[in-house]
N, CA, C, O and CB atoms as a CASP TS submission, in Angstrom:
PFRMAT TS
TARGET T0000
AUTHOR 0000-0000-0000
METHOD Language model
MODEL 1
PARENT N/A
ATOM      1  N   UNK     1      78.665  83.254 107.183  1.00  0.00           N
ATOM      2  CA  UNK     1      79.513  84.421 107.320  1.00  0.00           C
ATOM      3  C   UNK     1      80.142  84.710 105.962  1.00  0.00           C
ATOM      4  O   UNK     1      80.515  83.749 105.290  1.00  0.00           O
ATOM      5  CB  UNK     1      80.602  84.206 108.417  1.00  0.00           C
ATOM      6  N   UNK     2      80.261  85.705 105.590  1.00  0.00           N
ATOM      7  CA  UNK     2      80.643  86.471 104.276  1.00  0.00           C
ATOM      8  C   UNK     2      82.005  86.578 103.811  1.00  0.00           C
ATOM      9  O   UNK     2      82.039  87.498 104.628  1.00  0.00           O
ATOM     10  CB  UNK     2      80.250  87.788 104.364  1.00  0.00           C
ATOM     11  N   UNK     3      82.972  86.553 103.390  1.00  0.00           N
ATOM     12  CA  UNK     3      84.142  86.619 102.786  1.00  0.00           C
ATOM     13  C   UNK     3      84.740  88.091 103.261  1.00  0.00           C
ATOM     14  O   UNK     3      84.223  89.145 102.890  1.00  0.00           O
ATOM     15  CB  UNK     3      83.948  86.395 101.205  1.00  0.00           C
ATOM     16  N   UNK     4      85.744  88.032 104.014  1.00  0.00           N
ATOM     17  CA  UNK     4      86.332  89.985 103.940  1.00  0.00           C
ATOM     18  C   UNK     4      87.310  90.077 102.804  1.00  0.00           C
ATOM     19  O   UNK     4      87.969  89.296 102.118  1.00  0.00           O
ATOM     20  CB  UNK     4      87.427  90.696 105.593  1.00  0.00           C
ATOM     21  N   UNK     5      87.156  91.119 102.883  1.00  0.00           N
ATOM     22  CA  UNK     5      88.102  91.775 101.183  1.00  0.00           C
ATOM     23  C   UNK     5      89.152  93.058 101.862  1.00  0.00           C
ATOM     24  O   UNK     5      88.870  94.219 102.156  1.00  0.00           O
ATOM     25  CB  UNK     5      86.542  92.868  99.544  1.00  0.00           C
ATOM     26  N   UNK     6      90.110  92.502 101.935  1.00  0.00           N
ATOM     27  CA  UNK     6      91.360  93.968 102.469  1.00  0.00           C
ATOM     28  C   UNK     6      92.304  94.208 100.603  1.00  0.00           C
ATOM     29  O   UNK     6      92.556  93.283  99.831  1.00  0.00           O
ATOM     30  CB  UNK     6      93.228  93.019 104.413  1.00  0.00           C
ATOM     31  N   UNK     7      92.561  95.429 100.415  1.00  0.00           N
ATOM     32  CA  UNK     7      93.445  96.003  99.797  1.00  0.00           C
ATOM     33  C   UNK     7      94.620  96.101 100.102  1.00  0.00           C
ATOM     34  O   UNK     7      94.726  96.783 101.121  1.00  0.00           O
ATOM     35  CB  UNK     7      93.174  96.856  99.625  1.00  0.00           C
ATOM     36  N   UNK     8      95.924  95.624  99.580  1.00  0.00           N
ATOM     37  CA  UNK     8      96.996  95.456 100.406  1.00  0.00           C
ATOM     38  C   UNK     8      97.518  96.713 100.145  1.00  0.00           C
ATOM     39  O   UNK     8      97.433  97.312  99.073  1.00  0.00           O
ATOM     40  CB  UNK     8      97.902  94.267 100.179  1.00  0.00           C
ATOM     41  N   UNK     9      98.288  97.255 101.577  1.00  0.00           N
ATOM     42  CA  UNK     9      99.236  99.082 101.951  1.00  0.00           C
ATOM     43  C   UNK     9      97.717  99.365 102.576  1.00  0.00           C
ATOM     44  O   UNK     9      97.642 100.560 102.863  1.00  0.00           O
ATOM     45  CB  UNK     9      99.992 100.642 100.051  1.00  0.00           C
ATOM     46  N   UNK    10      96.466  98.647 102.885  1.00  0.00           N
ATOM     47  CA  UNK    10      95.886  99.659 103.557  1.00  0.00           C
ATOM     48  C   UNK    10      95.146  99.043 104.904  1.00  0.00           C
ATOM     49  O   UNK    10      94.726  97.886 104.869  1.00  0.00           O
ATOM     50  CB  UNK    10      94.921 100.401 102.567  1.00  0.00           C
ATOM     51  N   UNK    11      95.020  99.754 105.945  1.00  0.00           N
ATOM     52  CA  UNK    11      94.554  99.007 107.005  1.00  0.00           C
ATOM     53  C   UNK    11      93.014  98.374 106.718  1.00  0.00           C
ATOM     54  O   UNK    11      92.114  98.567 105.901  1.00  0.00           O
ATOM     55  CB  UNK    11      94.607  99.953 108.260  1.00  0.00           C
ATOM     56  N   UNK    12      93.208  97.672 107.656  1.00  0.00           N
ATOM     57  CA  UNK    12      91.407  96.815 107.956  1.00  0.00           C
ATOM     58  C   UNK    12      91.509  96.016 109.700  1.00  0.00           C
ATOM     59  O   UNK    12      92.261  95.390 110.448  1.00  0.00           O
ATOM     60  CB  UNK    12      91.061  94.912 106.295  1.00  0.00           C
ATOM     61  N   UNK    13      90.790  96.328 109.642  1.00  0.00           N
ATOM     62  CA  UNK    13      90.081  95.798 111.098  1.00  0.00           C
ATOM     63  C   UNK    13      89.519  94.426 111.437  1.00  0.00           C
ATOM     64  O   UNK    13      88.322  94.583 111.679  1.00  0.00           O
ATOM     65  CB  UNK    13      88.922  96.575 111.348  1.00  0.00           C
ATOM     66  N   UNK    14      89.901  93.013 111.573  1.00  0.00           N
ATOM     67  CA  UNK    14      89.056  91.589 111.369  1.00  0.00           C
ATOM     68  C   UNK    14      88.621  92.193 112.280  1.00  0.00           C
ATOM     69  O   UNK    14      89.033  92.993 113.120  1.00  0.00           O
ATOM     70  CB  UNK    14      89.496  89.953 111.419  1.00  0.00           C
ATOM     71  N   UNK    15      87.099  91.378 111.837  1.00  0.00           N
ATOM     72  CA  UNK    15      85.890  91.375 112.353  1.00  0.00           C
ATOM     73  C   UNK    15      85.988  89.962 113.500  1.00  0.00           C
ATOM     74  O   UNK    15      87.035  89.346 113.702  1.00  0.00           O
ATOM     75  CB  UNK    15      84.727  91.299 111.031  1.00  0.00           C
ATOM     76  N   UNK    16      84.695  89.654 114.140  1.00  0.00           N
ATOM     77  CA  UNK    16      84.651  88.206 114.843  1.00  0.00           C
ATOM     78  C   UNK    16      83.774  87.118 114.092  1.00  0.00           C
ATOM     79  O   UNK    16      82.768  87.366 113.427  1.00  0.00           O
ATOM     80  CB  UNK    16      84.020  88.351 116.359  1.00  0.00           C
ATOM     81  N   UNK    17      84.276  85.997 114.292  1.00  0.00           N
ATOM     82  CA  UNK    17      83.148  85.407 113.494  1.00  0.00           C
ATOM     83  C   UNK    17      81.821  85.310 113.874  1.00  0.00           C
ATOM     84  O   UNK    17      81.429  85.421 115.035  1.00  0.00           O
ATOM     85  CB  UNK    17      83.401  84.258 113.228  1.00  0.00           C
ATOM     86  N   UNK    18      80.926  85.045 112.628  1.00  0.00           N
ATOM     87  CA  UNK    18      79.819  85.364 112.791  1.00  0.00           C
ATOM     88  C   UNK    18      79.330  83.632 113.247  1.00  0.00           C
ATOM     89  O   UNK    18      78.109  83.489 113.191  1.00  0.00           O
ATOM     90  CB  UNK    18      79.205  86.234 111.429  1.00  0.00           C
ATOM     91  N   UNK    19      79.861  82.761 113.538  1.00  0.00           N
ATOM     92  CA  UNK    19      79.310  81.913 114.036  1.00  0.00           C
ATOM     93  C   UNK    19      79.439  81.420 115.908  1.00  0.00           C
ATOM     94  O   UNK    19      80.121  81.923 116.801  1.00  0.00           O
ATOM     95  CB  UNK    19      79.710  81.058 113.084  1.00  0.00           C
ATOM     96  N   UNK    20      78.960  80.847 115.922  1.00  0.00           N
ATOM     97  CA  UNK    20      78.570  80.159 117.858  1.00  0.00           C
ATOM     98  C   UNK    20      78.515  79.114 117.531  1.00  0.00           C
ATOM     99  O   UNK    20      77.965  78.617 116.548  1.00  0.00           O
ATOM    100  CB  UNK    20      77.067  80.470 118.920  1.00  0.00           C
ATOM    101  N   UNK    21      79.480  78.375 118.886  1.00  0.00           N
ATOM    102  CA  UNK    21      79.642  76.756 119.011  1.00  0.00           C
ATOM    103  C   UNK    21      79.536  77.092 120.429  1.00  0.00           C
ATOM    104  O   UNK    21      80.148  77.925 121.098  1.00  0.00           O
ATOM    105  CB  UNK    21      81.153  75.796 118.383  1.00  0.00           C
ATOM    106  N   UNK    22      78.265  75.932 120.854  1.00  0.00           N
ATOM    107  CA  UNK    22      77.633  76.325 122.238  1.00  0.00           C
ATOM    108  C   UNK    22      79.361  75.341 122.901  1.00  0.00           C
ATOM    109  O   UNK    22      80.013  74.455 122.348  1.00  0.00           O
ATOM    110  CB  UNK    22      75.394  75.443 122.699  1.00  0.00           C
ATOM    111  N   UNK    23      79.547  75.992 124.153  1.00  0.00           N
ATOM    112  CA  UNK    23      80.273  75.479 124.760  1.00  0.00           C
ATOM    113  C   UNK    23      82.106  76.341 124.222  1.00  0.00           C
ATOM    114  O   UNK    23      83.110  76.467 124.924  1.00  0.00           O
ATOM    115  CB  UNK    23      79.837  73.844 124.483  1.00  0.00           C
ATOM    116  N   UNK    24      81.994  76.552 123.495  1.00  0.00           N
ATOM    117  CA  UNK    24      83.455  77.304 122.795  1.00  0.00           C
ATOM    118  C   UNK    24      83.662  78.707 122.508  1.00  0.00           C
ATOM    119  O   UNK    24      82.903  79.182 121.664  1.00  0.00           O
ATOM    120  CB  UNK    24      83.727  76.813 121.448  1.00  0.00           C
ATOM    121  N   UNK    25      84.368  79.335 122.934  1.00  0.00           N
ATOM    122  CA  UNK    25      84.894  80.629 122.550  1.00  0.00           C
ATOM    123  C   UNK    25      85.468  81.022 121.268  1.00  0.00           C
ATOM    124  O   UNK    25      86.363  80.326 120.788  1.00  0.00           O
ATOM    125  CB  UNK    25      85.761  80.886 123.336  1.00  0.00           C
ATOM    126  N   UNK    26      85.045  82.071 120.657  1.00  0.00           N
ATOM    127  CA  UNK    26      86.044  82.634 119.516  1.00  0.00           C
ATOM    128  C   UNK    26      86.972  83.414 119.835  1.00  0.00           C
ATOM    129  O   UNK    26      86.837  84.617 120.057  1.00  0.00           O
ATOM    130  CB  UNK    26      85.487  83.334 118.545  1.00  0.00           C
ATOM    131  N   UNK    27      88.407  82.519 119.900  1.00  0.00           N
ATOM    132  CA  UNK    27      89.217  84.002 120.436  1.00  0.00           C
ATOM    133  C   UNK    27      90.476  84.343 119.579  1.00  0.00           C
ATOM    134  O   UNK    27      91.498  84.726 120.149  1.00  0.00           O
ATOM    135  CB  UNK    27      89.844  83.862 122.132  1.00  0.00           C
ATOM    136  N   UNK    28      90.418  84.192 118.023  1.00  0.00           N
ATOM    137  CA  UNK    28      90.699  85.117 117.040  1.00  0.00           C
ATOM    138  C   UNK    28      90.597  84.005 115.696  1.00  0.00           C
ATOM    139  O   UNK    28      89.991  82.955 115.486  1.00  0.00           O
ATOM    140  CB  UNK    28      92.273  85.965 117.335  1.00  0.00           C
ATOM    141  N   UNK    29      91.544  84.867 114.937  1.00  0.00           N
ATOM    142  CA  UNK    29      92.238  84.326 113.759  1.00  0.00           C
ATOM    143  C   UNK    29      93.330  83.702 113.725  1.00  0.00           C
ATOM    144  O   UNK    29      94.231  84.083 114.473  1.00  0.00           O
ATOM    145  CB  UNK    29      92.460  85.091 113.015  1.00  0.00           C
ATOM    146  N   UNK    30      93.568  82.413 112.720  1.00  0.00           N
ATOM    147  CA  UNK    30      94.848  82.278 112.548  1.00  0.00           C
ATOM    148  C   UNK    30      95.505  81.553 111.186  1.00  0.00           C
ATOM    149  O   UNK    30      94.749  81.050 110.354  1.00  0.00           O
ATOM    150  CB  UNK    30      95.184  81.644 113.675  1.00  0.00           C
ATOM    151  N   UNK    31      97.100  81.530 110.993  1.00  0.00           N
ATOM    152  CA  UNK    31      96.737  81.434 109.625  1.00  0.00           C
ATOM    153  C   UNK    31      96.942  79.958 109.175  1.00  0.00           C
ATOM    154  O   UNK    31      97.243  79.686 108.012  1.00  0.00           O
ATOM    155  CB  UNK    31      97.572  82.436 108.767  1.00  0.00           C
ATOM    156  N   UNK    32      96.766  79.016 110.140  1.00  0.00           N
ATOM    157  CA  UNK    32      97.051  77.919 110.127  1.00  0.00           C
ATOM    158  C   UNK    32      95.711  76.880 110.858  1.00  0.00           C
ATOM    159  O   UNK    32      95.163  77.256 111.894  1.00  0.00           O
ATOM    160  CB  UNK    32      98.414  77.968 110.755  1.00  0.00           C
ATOM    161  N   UNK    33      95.403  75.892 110.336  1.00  0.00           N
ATOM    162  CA  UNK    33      93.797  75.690 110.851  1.00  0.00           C
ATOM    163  C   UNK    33      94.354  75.028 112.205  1.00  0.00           C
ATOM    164  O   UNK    33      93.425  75.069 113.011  1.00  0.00           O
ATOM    165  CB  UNK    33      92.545  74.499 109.726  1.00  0.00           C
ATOM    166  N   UNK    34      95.792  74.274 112.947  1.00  0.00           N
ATOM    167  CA  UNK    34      95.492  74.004 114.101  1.00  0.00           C
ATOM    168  C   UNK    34      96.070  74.548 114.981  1.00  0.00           C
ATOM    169  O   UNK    34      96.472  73.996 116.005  1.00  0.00           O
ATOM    170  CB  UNK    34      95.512  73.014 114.285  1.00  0.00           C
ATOM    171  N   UNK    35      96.250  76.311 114.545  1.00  0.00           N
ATOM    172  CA  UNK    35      96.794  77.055 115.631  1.00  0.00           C
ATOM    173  C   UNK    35      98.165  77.209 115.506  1.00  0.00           C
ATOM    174  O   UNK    35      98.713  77.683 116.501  1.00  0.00           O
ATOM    175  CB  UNK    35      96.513  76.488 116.862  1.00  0.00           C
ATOM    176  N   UNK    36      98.967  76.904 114.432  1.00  0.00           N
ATOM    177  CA  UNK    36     100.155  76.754 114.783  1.00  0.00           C
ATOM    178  C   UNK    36     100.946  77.804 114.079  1.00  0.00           C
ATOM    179  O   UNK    36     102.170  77.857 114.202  1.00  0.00           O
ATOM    180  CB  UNK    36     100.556  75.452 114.567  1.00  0.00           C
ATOM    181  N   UNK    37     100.065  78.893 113.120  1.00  0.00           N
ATOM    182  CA  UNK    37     100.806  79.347 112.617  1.00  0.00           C
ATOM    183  C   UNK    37     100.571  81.111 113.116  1.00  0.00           C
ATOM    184  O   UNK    37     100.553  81.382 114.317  1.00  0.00           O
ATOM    185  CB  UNK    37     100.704  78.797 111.238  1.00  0.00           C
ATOM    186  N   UNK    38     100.400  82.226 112.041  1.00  0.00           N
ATOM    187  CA  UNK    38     100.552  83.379 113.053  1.00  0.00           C
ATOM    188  C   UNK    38      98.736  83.622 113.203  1.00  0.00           C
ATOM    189  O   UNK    38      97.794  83.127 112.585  1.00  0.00           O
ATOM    190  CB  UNK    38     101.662  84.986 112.306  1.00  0.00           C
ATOM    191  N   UNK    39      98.840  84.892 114.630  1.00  0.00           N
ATOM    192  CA  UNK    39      97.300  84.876 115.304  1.00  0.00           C
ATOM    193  C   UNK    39      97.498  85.862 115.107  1.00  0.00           C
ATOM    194  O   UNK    39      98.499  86.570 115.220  1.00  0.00           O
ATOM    195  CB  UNK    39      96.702  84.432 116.676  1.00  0.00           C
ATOM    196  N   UNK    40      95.734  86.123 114.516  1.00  0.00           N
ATOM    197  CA  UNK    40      95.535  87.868 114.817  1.00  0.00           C
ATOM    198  C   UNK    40      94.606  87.858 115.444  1.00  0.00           C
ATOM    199  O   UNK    40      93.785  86.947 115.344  1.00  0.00           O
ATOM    200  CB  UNK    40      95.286  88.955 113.704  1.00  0.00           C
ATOM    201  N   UNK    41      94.458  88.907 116.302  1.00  0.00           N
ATOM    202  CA  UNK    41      93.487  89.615 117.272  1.00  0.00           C
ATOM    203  C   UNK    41      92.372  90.119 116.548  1.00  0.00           C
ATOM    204  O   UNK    41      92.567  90.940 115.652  1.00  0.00           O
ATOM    205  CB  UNK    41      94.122  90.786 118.040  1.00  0.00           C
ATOM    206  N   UNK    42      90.757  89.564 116.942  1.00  0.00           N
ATOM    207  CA  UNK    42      89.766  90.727 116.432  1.00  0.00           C
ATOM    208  C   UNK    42      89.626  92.048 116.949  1.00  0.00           C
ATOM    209  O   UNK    42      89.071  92.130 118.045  1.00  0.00           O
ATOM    210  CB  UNK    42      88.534  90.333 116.530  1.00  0.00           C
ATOM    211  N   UNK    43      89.850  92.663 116.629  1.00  0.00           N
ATOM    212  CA  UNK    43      89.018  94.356 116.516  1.00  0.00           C
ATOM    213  C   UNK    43      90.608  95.258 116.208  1.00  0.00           C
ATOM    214  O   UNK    43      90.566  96.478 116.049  1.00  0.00           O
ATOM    215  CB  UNK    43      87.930  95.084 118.623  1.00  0.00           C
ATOM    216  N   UNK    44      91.863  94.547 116.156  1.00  0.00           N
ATOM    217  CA  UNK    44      92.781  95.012 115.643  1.00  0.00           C
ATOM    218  C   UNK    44      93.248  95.381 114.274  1.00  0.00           C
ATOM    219  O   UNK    44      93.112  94.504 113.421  1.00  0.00           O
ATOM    220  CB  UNK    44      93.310  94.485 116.020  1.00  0.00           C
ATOM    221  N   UNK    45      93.684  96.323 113.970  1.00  0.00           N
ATOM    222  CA  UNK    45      93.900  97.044 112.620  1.00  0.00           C
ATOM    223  C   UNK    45      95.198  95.919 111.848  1.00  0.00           C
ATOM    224  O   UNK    45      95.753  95.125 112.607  1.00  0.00           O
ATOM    225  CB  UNK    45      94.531  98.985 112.958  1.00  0.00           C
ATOM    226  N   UNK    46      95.525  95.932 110.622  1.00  0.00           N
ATOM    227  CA  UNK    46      96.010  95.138 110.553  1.00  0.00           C
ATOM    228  C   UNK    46      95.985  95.382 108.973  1.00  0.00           C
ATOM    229  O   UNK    46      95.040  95.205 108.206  1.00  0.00           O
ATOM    230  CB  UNK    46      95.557  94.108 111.310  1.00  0.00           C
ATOM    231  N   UNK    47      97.481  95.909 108.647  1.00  0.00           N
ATOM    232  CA  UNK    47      97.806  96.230 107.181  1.00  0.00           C
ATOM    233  C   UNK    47      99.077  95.330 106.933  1.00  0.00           C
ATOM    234  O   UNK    47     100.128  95.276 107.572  1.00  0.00           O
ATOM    235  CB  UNK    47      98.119  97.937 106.890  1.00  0.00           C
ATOM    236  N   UNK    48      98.535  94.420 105.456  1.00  0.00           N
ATOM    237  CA  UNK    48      99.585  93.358 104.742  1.00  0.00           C
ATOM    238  C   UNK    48      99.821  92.015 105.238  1.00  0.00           C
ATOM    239  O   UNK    48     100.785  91.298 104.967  1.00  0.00           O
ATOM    240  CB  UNK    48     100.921  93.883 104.744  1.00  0.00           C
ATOM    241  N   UNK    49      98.629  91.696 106.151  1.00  0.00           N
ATOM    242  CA  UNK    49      98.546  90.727 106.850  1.00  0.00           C
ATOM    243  C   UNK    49     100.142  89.780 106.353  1.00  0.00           C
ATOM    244  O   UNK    49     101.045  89.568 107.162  1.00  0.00           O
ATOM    245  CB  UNK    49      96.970  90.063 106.569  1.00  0.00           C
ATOM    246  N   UNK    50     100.173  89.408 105.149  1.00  0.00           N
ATOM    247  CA  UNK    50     101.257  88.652 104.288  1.00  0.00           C
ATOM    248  C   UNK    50     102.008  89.768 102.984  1.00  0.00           C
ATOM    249  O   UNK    50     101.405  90.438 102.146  1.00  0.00           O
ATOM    250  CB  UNK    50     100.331  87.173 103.467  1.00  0.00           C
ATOM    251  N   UNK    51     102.949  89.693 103.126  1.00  0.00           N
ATOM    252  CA  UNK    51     104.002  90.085 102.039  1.00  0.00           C
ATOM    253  C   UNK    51     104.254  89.308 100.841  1.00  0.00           C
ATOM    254  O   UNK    51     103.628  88.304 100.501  1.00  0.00           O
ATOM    255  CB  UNK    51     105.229  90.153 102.604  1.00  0.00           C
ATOM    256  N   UNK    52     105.209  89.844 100.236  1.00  0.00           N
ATOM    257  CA  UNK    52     105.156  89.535  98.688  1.00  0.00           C
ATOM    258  C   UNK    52     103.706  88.357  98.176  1.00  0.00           C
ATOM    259  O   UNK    52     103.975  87.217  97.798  1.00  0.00           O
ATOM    260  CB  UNK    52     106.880  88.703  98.310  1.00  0.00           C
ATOM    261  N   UNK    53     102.651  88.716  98.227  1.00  0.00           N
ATOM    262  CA  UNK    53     101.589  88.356  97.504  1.00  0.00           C
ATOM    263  C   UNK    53     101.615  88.569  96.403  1.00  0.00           C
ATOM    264  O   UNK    53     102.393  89.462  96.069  1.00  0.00           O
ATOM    265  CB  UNK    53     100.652  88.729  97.815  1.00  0.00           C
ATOM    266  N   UNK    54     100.732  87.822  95.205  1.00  0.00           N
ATOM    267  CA  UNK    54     100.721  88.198  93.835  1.00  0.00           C
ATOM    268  C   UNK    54      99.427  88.637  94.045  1.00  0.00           C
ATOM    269  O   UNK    54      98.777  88.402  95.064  1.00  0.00           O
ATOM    270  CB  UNK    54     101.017  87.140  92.662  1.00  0.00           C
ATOM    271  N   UNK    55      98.887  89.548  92.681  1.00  0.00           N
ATOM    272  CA  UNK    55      97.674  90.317  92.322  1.00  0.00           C
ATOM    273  C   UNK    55      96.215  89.248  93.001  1.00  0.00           C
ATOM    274  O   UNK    55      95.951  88.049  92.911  1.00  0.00           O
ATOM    275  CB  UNK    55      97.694  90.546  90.341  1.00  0.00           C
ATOM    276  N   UNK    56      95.734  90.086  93.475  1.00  0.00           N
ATOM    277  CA  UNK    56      94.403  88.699  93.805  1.00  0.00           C
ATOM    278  C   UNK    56      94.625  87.184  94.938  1.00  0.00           C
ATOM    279  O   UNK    56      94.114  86.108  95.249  1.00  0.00           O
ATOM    280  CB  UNK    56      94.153  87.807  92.025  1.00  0.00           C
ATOM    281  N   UNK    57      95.243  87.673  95.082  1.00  0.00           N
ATOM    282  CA  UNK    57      95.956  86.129  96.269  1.00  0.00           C
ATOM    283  C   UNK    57      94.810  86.127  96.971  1.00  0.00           C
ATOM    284  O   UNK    57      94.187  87.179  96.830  1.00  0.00           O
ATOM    285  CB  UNK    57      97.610  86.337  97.594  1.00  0.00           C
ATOM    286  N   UNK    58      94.312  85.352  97.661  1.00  0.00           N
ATOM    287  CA  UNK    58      93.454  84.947  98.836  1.00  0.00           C
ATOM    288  C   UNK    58      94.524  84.484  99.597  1.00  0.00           C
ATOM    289  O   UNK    58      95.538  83.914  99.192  1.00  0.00           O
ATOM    290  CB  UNK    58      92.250  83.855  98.609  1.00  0.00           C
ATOM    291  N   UNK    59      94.073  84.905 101.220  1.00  0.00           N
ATOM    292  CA  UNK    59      94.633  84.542 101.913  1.00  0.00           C
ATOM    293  C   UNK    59      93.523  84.215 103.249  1.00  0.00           C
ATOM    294  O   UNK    59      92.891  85.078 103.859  1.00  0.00           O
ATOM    295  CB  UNK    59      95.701  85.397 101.925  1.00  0.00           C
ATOM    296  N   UNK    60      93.497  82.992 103.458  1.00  0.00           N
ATOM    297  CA  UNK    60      92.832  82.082 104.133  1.00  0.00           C
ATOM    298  C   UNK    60      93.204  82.419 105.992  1.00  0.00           C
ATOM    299  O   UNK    60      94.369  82.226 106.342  1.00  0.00           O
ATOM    300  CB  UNK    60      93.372  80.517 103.445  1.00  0.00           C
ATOM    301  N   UNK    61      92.288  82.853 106.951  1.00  0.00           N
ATOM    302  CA  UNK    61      92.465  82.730 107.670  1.00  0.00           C
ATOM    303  C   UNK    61      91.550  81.684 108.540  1.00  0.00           C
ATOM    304  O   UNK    61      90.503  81.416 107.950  1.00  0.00           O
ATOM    305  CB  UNK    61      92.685  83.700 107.781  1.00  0.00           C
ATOM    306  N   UNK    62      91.727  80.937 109.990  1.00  0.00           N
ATOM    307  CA  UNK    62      90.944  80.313 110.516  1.00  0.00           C
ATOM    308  C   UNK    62      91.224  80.738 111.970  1.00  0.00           C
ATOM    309  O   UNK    62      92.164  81.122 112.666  1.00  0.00           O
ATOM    310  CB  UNK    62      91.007  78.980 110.121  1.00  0.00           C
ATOM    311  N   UNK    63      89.188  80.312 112.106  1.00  0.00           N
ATOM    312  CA  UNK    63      89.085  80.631 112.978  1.00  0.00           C
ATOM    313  C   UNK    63      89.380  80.018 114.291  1.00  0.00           C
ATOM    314  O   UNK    63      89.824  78.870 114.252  1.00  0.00           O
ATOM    315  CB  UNK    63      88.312  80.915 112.781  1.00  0.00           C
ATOM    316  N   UNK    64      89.203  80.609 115.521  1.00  0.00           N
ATOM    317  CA  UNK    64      90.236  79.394 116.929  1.00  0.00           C
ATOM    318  C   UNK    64      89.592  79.668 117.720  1.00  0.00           C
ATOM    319  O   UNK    64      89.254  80.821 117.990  1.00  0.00           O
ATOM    320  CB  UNK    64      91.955  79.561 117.593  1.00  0.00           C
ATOM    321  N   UNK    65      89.154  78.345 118.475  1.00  0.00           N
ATOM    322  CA  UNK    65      87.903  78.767 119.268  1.00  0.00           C
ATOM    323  C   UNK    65      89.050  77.638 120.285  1.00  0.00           C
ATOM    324  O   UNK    65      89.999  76.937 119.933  1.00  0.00           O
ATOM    325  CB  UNK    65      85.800  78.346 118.628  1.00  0.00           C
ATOM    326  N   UNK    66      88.232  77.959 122.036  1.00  0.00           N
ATOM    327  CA  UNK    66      88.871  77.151 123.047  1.00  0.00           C
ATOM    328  C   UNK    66      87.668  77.067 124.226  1.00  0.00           C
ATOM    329  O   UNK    66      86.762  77.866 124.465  1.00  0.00           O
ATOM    330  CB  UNK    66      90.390  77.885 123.581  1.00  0.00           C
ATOM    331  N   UNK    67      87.977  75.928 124.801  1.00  0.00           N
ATOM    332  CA  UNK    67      86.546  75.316 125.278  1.00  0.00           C
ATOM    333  C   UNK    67      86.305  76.056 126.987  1.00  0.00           C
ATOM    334  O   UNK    67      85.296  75.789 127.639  1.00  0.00           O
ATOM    335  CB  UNK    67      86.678  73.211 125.328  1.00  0.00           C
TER
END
C-alpha cells in the first residue's frame, strides 16, 4: 500500500487499507499503534488531521483491525 500525501487547510478523504488479514476486519485509522490514541473513520473528509505541524511533518497513522 502506497503512502497518502494531504496538504494541510485542505480536505482529504482516508482511504481503506489496501491490505487483508484473513479472519480480521479493517475498521479505521488511528494515531496510536494500540488504539489508544485519536480514530479516524475511512471514507471521511478530514482537514489538519494534527495542528501546529512544522513544514513536511509526517504524520503516521495505524491501521485497526478487530477479529
Amino acid at each position: 500500500m502506497s503512502d497518502s500525501y494531504f496538504k494541510y487547510d485542505n480536505s482529504a478523504t482516508l482511504s481503506a487499507s489496501g491490505y487483508s488479514v484473513t479472519g480480521w476486519r479493517f475498521t479505521g485509522w488511528n494515531t496510536a499503534s494500540n488504539g489508544s490514541g485519536t480514530n479516524f473513520n475511512v471514507g471521511q473528509s478530514y482537514t489538519n488531521i494534527k495542528t501546529n505541524i512544522t513544514d513536511n511533518e509526517a504524520i503516521l497513522l495505524y491501521a485497526q483491525w478487530e477479529k
